[in-house]
C-alpha positions as CSV (number, residue, x, y, z in Angstrom):
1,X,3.6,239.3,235.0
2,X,5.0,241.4,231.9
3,X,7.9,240.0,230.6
4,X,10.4,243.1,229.7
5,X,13.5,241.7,227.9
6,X,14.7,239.3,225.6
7,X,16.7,236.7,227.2
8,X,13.5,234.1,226.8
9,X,13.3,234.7,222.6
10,X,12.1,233.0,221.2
11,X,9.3,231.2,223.8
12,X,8.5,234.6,225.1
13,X,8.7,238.5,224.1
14,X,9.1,241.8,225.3
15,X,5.2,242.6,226.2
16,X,4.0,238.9,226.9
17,X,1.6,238.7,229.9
18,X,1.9,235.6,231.7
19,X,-0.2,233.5,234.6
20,X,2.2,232.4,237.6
21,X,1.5,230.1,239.8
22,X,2.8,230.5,243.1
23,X,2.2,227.1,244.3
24,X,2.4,225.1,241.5
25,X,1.6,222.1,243.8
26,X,5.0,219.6,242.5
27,X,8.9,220.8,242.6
28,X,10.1,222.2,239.5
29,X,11.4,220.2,237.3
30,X,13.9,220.8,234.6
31,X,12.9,222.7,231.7
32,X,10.2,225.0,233.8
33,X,10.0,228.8,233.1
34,X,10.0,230.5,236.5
35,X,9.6,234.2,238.0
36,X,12.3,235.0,240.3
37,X,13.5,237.6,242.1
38,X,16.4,239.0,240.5
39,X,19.9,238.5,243.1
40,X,21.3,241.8,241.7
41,X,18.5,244.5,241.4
42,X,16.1,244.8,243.9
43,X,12.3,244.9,242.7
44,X,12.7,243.8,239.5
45,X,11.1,240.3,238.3
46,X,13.0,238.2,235.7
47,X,11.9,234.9,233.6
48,X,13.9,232.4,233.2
49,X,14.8,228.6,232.8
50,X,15.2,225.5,235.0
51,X,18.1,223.8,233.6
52,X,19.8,222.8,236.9
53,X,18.1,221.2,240.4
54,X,20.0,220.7,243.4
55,X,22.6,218.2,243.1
56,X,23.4,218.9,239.0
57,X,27.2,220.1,238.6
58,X,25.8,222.8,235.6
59,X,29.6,224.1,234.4
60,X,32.8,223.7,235.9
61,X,33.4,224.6,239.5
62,X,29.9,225.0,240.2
63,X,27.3,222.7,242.1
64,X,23.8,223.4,242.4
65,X,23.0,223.7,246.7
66,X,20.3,221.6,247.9
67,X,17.3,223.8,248.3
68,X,18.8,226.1,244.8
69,X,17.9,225.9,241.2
70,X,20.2,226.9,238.2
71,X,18.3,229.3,236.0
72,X,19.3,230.1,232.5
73,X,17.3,232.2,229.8
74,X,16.3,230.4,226.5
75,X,18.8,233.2,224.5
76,X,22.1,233.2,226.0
77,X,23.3,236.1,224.6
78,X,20.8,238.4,225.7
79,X,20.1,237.0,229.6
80,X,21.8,237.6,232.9
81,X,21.3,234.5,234.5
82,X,22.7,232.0,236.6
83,X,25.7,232.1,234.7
84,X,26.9,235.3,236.0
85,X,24.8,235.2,239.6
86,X,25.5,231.6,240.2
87,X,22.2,228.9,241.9
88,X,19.2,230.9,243.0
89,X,17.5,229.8,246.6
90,X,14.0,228.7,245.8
91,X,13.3,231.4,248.3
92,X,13.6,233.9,245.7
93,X,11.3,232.1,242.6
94,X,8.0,233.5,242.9
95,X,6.4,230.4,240.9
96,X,5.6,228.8,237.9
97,X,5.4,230.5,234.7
98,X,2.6,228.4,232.8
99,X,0.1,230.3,230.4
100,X,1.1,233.5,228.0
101,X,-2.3,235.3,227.9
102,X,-1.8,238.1,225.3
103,X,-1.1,238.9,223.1
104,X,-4.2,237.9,222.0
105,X,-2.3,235.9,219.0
106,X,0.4,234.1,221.2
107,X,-1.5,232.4,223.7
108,X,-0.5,229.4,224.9
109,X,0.8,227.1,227.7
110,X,4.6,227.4,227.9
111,X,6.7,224.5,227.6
112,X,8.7,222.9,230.0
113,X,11.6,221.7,227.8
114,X,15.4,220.9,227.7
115,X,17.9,223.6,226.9
């Protein structure tokens, strides 16, 4: 997967490659990066943030659904994310972002932290 925006600066850039796994064998957790499906525009893949799990009350007036996840992008200002599209079904997350593979200088395992 390529990632094409900015909305996970500064983790990730325009250009990373990353490995997904599709059956990343636990539930996500929060803090995960994920590949999803975008809601609003068919065939296109974004990356984004765990930061809410079914059950979590993420803002005011909104619940996250059992079998949903809140997703939010590490730079606010630049991501379309749960905030505008509201809880994603997990039906739509293609799986686990986990490794950035190139460039050749960034690689690394992606961390799975706290917003």
């Amino acid at each position: 997967m390529v990632v094409r925006d900015d909305s996970m600066r500064p983790e990730l850039a325009p250009g990373d490659r990353l490995w997904v796994d599709p059956r990343p064998g636990r539930p996500f957790v929060r803090g995960d990066v994920v590949v999803l499906r975008d809601p609003e525009t068919p065939g296109r893949l974004l990356v984004k943030r765990v930061t809410g799990l079914a059950g979590d009350r993420p803002g005011p007036g909104t619940s996250v659904p059992e079998g949903s996840v809140y997703l939010e992008g590490d730079n606010p200002d630049l991501s379309r994310d749960s905030r505008a599209f509201g809880p994603v079904p997990l039906g739509v997350v293609v799986g686990l972002a986990w490794f950035r593979y190139a460039p050749a200088d960034r690689r690394a395992a992606l961390t799975t932290k706290f917003k």
